[in-house]
C-alpha positions as CSV (number, residue, x, y, z in Angstrom):
1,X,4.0,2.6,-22.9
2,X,6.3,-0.5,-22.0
3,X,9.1,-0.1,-19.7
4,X,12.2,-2.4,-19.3
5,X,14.0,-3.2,-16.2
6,X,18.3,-3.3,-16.4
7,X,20.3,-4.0,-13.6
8,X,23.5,-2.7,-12.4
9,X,26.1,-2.0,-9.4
10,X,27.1,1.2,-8.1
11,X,29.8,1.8,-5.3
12,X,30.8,4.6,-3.4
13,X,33.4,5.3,-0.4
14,X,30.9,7.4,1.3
15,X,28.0,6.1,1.7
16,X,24.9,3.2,0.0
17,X,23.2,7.0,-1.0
18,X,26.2,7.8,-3.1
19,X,26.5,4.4,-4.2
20,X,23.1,4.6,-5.5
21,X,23.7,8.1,-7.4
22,X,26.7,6.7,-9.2
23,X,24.8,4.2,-10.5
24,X,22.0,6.1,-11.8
25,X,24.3,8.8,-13.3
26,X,26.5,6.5,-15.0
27,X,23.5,4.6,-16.8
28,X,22.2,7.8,-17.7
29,X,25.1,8.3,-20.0
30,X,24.1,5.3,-22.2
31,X,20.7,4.6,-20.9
32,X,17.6,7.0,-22.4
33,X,14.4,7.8,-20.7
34,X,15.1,5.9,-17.4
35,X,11.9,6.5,-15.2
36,X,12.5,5.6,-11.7
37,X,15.0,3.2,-9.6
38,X,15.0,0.7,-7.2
39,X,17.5,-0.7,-4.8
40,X,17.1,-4.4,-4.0
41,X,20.3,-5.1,-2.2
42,X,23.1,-3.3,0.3
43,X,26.8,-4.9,0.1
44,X,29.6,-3.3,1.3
45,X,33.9,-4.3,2.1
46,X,35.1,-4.0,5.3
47,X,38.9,-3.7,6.3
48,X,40.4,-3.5,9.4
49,X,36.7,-3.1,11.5
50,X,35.9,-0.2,9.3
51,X,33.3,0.0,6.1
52,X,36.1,0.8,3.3
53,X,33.1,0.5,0.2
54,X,29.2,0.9,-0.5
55,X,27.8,-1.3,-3.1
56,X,24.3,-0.9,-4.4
57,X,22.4,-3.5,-6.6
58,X,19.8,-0.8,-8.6
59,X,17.2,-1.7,-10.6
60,X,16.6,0.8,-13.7
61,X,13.0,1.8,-15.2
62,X,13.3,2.9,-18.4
63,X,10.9,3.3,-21.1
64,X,11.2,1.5,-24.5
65,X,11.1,3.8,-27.8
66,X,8.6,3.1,-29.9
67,X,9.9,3.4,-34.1
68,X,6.3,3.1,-35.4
């Protein structure tokens, strides 16, 4: 088995858990056979004092298909 690694971003207004499920979900619709995940970084936007935006840098396991 071989595995490739993608990255990609996911926000959220609620929370960096949400942010992380986003991301996942959405790259499921176009990504196949992703394995596991792995969040590297926490970002977020702040206005007026208050956290307005999660961000998540994810990084996607997926395995490769084999056409042999």
């Amino acid at each position: 088995m071989v595995q490739k690694i993608s990255e990609v971003v996911g926000t959220s207004n609620e929370s960096f858990a949400k942010a992380a499920e986003n991301a996942v979900t959405t790259a499921a619709k176009t990504v196949r056979n992703i394995r596991w995940f792995r969040v590297t970084e926490f970002e977020g936007a702040v206005k007026d004092q208050r956290i307005t935006e999660y961000h998540v840098t994810v990084r996607l396991y997926f395995d490769l298909e084999s056409h042999a």
